[in-house]
C-alpha positions as CSV (number, residue, x, y, z in Angstrom):
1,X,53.5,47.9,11.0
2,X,51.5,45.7,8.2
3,X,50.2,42.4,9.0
4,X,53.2,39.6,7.1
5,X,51.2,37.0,4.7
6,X,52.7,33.9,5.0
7,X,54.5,33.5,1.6
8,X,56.4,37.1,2.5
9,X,58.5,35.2,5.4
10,X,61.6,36.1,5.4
11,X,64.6,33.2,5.1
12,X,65.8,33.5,8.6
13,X,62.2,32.1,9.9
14,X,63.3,28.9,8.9
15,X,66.2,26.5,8.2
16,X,66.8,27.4,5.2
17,X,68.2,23.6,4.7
18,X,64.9,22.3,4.5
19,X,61.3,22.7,3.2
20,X,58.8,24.1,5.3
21,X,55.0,23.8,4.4
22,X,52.3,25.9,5.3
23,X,48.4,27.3,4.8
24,X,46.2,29.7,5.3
25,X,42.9,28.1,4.6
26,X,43.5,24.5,5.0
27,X,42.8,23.8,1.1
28,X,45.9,25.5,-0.7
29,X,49.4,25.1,1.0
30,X,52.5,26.8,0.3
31,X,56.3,26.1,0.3
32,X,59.7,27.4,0.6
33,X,62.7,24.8,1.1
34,X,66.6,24.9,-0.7
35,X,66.8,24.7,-4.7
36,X,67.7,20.4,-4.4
37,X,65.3,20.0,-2.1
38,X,62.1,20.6,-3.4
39,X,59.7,18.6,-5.0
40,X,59.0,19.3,-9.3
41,X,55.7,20.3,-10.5
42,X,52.9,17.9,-10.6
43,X,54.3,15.7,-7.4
44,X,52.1,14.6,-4.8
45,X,53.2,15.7,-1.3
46,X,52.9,14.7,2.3
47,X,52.6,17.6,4.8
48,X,52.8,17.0,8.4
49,X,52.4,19.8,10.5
50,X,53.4,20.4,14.0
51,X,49.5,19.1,15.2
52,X,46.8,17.7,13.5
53,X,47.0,15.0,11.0
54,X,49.3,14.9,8.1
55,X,47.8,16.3,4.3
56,X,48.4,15.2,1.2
57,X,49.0,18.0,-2.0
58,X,50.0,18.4,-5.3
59,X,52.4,21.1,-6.2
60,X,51.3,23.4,-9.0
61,X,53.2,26.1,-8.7
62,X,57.0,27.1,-9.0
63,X,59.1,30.4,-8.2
64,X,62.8,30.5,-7.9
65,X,63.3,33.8,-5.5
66,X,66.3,35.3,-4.4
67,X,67.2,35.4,-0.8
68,X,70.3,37.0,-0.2
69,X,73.3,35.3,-0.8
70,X,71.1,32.1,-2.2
71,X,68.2,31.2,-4.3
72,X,65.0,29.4,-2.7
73,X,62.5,27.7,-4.3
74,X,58.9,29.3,-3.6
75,X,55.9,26.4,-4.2
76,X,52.4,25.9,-3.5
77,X,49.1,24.2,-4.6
78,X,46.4,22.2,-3.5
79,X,45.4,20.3,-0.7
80,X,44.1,17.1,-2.7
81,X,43.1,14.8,0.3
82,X,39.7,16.9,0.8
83,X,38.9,16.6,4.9
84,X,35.9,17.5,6.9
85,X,37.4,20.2,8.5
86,X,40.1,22.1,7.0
87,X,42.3,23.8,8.8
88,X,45.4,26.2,8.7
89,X,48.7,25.5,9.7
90,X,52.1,26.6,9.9
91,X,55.8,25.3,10.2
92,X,55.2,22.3,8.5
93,X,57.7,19.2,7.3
94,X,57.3,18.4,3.4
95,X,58.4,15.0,1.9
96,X,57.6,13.2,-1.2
97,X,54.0,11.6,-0.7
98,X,53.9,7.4,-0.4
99,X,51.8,5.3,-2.7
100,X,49.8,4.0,-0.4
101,X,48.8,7.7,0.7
102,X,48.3,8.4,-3.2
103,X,46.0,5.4,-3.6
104,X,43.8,6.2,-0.7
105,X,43.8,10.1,-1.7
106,X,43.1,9.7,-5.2
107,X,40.7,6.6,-5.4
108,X,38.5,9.0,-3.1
109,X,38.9,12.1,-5.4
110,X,38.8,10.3,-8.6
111,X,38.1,6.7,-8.9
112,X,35.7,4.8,-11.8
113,X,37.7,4.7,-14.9
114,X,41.2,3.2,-14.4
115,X,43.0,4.4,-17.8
116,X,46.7,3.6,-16.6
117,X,49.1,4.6,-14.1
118,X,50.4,8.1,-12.6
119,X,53.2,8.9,-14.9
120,X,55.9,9.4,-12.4
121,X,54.7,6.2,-10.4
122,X,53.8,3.2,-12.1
123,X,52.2,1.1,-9.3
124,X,49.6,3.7,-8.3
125,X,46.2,4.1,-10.5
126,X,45.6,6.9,-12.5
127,X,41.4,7.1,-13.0
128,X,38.9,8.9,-14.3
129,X,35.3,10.1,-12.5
130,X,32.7,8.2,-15.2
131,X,29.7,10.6,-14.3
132,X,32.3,13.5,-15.2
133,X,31.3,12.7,-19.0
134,X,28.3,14.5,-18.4
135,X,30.4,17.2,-19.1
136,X,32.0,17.9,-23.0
137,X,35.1,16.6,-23.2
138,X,38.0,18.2,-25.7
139,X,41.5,15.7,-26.3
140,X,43.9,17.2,-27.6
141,X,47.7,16.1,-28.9
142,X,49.6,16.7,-31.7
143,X,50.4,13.7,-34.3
144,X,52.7,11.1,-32.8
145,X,51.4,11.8,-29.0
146,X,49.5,8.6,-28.8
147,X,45.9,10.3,-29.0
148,X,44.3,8.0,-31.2
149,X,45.4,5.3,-29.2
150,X,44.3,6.5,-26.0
151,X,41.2,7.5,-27.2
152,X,40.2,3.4,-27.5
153,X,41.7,3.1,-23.6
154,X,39.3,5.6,-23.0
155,X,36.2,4.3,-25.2
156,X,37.0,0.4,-23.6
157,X,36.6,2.0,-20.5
158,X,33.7,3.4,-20.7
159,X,32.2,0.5,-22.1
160,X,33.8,-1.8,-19.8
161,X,32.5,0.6,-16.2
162,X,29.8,2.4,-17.5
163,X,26.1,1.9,-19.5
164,X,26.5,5.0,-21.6
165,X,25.9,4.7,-25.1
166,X,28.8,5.3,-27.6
167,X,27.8,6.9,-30.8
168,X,31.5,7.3,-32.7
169,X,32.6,9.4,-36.2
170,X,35.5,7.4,-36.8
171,X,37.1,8.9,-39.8
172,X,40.3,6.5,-40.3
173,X,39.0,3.1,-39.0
174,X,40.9,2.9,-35.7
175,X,38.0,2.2,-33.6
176,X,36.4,-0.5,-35.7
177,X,37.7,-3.2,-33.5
178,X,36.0,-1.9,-30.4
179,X,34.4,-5.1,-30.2
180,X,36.5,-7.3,-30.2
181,X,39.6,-8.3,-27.3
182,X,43.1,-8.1,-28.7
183,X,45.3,-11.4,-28.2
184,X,47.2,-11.7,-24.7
185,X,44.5,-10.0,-22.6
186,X,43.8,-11.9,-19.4
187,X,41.4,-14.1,-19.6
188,X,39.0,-12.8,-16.7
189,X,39.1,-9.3,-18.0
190,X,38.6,-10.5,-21.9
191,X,35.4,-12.4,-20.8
192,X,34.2,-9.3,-18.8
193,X,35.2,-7.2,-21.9
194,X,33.6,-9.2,-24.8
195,X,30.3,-9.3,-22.7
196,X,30.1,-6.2,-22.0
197,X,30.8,-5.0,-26.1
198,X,28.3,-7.9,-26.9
199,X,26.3,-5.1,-28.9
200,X,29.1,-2.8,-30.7
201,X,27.7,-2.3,-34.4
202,X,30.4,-1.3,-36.8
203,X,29.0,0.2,-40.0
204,X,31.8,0.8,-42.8
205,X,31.9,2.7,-46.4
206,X,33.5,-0.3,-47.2
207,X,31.2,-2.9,-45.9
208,X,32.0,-6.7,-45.9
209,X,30.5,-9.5,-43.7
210,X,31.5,-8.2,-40.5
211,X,30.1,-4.7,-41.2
212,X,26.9,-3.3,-42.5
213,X,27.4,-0.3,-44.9
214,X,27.4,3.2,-44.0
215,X,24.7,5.1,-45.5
216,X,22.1,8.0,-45.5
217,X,19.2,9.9,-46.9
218,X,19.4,13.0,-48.1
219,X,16.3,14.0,-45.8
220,X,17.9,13.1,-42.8
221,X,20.3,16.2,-42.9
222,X,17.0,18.6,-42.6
223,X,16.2,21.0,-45.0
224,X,19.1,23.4,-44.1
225,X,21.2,20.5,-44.6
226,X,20.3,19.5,-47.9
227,X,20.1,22.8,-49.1
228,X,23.6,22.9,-48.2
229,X,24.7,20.0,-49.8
230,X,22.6,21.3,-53.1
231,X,24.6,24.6,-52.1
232,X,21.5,26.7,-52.4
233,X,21.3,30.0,-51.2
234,X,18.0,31.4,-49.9
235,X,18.4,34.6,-51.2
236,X,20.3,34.2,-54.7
237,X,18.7,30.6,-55.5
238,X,15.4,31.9,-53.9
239,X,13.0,30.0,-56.4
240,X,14.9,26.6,-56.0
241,X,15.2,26.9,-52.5
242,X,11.7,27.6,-52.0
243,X,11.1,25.0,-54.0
244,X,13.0,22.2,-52.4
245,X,11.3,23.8,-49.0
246,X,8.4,22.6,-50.8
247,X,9.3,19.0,-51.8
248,X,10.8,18.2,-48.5
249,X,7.2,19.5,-46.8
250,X,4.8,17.3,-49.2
251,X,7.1,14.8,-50.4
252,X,10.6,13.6,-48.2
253,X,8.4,11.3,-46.7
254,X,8.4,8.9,-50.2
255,X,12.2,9.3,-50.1
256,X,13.9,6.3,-49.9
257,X,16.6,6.5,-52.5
258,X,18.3,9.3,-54.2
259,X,16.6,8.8,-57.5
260,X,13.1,9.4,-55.9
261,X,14.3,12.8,-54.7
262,X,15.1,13.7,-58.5
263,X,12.0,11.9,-59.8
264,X,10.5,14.2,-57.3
265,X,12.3,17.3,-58.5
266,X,11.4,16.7,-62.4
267,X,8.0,16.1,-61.8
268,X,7.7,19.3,-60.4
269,X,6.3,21.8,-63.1
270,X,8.6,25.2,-62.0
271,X,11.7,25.0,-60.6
272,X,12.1,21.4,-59.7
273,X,13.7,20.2,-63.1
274,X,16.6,23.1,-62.3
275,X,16.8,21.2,-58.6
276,X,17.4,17.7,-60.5
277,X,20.1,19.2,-62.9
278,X,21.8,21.4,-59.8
279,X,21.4,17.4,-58.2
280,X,23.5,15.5,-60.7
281,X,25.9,18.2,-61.9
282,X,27.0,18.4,-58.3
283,X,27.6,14.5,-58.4
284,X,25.0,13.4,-55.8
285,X,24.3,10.5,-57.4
286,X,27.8,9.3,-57.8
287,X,28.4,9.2,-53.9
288,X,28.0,5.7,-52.3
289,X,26.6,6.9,-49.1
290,X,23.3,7.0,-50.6
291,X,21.0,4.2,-49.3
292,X,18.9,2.1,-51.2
293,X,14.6,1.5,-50.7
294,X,15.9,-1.2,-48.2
295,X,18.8,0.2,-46.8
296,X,19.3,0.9,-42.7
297,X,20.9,4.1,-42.5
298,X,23.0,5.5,-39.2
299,X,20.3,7.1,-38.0
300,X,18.2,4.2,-38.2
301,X,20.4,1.7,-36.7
302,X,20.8,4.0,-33.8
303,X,17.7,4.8,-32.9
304,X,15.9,1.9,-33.5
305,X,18.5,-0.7,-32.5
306,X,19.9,1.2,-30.2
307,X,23.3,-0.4,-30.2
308,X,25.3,-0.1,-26.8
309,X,28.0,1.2,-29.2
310,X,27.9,2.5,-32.9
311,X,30.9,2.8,-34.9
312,X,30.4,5.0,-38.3
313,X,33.6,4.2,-39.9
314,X,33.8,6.8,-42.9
315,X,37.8,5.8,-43.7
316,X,36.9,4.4,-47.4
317,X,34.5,7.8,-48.3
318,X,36.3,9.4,-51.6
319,X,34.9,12.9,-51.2
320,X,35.2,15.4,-47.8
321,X,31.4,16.0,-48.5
322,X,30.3,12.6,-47.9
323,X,31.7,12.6,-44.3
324,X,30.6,16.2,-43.8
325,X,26.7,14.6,-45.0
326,X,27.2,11.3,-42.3
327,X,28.2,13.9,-39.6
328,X,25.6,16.5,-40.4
329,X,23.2,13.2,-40.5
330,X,23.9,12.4,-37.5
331,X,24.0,16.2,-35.6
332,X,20.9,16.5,-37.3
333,X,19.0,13.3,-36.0
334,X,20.7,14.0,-32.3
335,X,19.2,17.3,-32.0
336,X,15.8,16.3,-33.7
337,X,15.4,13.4,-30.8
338,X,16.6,15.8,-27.4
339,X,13.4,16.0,-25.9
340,X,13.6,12.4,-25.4
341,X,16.6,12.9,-23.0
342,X,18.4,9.9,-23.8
343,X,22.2,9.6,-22.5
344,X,24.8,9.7,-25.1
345,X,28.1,10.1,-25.9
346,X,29.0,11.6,-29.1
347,X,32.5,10.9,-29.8
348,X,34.3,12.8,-33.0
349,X,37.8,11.7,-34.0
350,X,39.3,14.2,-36.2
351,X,36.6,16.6,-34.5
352,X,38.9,19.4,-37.1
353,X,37.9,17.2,-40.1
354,X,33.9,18.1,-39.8
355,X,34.1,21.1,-37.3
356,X,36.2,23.7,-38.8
357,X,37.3,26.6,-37.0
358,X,36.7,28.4,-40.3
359,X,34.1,26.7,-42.4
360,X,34.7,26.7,-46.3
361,X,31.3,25.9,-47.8
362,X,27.5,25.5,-46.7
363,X,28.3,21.9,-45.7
364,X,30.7,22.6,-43.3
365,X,28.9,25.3,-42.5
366,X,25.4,23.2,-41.3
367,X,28.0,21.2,-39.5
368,X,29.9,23.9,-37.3
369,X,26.2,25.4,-36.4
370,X,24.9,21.9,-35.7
371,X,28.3,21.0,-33.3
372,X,27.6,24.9,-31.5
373,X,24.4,24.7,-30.5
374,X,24.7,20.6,-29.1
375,X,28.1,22.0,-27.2
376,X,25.8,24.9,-25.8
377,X,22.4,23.5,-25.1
378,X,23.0,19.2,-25.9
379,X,24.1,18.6,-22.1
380,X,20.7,19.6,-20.6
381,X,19.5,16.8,-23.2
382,X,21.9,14.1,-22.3
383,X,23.9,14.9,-25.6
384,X,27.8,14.8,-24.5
385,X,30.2,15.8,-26.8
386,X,33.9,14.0,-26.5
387,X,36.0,16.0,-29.2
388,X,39.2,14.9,-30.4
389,X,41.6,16.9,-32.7
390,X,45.3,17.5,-32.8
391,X,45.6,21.6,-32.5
392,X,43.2,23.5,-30.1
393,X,43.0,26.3,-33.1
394,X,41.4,23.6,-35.8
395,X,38.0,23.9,-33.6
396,X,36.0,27.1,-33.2
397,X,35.9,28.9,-30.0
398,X,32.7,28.7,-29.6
399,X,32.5,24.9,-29.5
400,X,35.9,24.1,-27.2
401,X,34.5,26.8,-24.6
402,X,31.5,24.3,-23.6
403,X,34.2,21.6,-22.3
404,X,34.7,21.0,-18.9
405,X,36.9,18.0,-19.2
406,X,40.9,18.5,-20.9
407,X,42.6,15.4,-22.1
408,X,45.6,16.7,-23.0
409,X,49.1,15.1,-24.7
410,X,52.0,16.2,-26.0
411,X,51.9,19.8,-27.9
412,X,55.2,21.5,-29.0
413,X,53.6,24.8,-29.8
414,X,54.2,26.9,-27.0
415,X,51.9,29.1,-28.1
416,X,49.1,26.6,-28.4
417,X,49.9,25.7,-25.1
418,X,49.6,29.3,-24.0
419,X,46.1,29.5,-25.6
420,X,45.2,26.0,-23.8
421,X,45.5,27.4,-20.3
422,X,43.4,30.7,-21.2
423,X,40.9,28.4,-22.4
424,X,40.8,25.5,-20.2
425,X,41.6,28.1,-16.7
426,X,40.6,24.7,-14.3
427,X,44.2,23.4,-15.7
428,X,47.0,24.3,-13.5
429,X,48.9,26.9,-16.3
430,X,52.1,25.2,-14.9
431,X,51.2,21.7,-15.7
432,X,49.6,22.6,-19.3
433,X,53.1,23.6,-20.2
434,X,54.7,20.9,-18.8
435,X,52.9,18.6,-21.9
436,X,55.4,20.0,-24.3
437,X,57.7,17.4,-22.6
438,X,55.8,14.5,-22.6
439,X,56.8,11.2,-24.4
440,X,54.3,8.5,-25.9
441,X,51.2,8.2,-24.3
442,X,51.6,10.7,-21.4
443,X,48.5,13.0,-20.9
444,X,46.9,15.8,-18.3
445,X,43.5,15.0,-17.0
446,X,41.7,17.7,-15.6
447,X,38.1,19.2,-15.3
448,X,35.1,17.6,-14.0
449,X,36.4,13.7,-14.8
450,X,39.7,14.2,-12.8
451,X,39.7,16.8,-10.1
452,X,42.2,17.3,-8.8
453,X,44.3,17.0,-12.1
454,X,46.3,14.0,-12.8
455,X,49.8,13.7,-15.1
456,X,48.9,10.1,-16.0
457,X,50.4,7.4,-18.5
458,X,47.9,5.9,-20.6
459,X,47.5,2.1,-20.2
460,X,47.5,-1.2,-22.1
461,X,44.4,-1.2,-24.9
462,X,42.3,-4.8,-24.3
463,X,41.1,-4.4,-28.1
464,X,43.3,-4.2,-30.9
465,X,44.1,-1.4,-32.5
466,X,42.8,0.2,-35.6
467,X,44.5,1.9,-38.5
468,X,47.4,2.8,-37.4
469,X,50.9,4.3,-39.3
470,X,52.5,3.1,-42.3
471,X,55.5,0.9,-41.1
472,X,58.7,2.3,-41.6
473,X,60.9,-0.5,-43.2
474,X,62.0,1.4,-45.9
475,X,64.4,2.9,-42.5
476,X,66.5,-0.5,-41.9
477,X,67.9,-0.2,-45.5
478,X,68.4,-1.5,-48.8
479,X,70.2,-4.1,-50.9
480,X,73.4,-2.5,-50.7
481,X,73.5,-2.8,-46.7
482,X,71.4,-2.5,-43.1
483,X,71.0,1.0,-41.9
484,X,70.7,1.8,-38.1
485,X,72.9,-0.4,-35.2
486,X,72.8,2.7,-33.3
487,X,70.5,4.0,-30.3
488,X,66.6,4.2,-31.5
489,X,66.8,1.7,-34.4
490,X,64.0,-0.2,-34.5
């Protein structure tokens, strides 16, 4: 006779009119109770067993299983409440978990970064571990899901709990107000805010009094870089290439415009006058990122400022390359200071935008190789990536398999979904596809900033918000008459 595993009971061990709990190891539980009776994935339960003091757990898992001449439901998952001294138990009741219990379990397992509430219970905290960001960090949520907007709760947060520097691509402007405290926000928590974002430094591409312009030199983006953005090829432009190899060794350091770089190349006797034409005809010169003999590029500001947050907002750059050169500017400068191991968070909205999955030129080429080897080797150097992008399939694998931290919203692909729980394995498969039913603002928080996972409901933003969508007056009608008295008109 074979020795029964607990989750092989038969139905007449039990009532089968209620849910009985119980474990093997004292960290995972499992489940088996009437179809109306159980408790829905994600919920927090509280387990009392027969001795011994109750548990809390979160269920994770779902089976219906046939049992005759009825259907059971079949559960389990984890023991959340984390004890000295686990034990096993059997034969034990099962009921909805209070919110006291939930804030005394979770502010113990999580706690630091309160972003909102749990999205079934609105009166209990759902936070974030701040030293968790010394992991990478991939959001992800398809248009509409709120991402952008609870990116800011996210970057407030950190600024408001935390000294780690903020270093953010922002390629639409919606993080340019990061700075400042929206109307309405209590007045305590303004006043803690706007002194702890005393030193946010926005820089624009479409600078005014309020922010300093954007800019770069060409010899910040290294000399893979800026052969890149002169597309050169080492083998089939071998003499130019070896000759801007040249110029960047003897010269760069005289560089502080554009035009000195092509003075540079027509000065040079062989293949430098080529360099100067393959310069202009590419339309270098026409870009406005370019800075000037006085100009303070990124780079610049944020290593010798040292702002306790840098916003590069690229929203009002023409061409694709010129936010491909800030990024690459930027990669380039991170990686060339690691030895210095200074702390940082590198935040990428619209990661897809300069890390590709499948790269189209040289430019975005420097770029992908630059984001790989920071997500494989920057943590060690206090680089931390914090990636952004709508579909997991816009980033290359290589890239999202250094997170350890999923911020995850609504995605309608179930097969995006599918590929998000192979990739991110320390999210509950069953709670990754729940997402494809969340509304506005809901996310999955899992990894090493919220272990065990949390199903949360992103909170209020304390600074206003940025960009934003075209309004959509053109719904409510025209002269001839008012559209929309129904349910969901705005």
């Amino acid at each position: 006779m074979g020795i029964r595993r607990p989750d092989e009971a038969t139905v007449t061990d039990h009532d089968p009119s209620t849910t009985v709990a119980w474990s093997v190891d004292g960290r995972t539980f499992r489940c088996r109770g009437p179809l109306g009776g159980s408790p829905p994935l994600g919920e927090y339960v509280r387990i009392e067993p027969p001795e011994g003091e109750a548990r809390i757990g979160q269920v994770l898992q779902l089976d219906v299983v046939d049992a005759g001449d009825r259907r059971l439901v079949s559960a389990g998952g984890d023991l959340v409440d984390r004890v000295h001294s686990p034990a096993s138990f059997d034969g034990a009741t099962l009921a909805r978990a209070g919110d006291d219990d939930l804030r005394r379990t979770l502010s113990t397992a999580t706690g630091g970064l309160e972003v909102g509430s749990l999205r079934d219970r609105d009166d209990v905290a759902a936070s974030l571990v701040a030293s968790g960001f010394n992991r990478h960090t991939f959001l992800c949520g398809q248009s509409g899901s709120g991402k952008t907007y609870s990116l800011g709760v996210l970057l407030e947060r950190l600024m408001l709990e935390t000294t780690l520097p903020l270093l953010v691509l922002d390629p639409n402007g919606d993080h340019v107000h990061l700075g400042e405290v929206a109307p309405g926000v209590d007045d305590d928590l303004a006043a803690r805010y706007r002194a702890a974002a005393a030193d946010v430094l926005v820089l624009s591409s479409q600078p005014d009094s309020d922010h300093e312009p954007l800019q770069i030199r060409l010899a910040e983006l290294g000399r893979q870089g800026m052969a890149a953005m002169l597309e050169l090829d080492p083998v089939t432009d071998r003499h130019e290439y070896n000759q801007l190899l040249h110029l960047v060794e003897e010269q760069s350091h005289t560089w502080h415009k554009l035009t000195d770089v092509v003075a540079s190349m027509r000065d040079d006797a062989d293949s430098g006058s080529d360099l100067a034409l393959r310069t202009e005809n590419l339309g270098l010169l026409q870009m406005q990122i370019w800075a000037g003999s006085d100009g303070t590029t990124v780079h610049q500001h944020w290593t010798g400022r040292a702002p306790r947050a840098l916003i590069a907002d690229s929203s009002g750059l023409p061409e694709r390359r010129e936010r491909l050169a800030v990024a690459v500017s930027v990669l380039q400068g991170a990686w060339a200071r690691r030895r210095e191991r200074e702390p940082f968070l590198l935040v990428v909205d619209e990661a897809h935008d300069v890390c590709p999955a499948v790269p189209r030129d040289p430019l975005e080429r420097q770029a992908v190789e630059l984001f790989t080897r920071i997500a494989g080797e920057g943590r060690k150097y206090g680089i931390h990536l914090l990636l952004s992008t709508q579909r997991p399939d816009k980033l290359p694998d290589n890239v999202l398999s250094q997170c350890d931290n999923l911020l995850l919203m609504r995605v309608n692909s179930a097969g995006d979904r599918a590929a998000l729980a192979e990739r991110f394995s320390f999210a509950p498969t069953g709670l990754v596809d729940m997402v494809g039913s969340f509304g506005l603002g809901e996310a999955l928080l899992a990894g090493r900033v919220a272990s065990p996972p949390v199903l949360a409901r992103i909170g209020t933003r304390i600074t206003p918000e940025g960009g934003g969508d075209v309004p959509t007056d053109w719904a409510h009608g025209g002269p001839g008459g008012v559209v929309g008295d129904g349910p969901g008109a705005s």
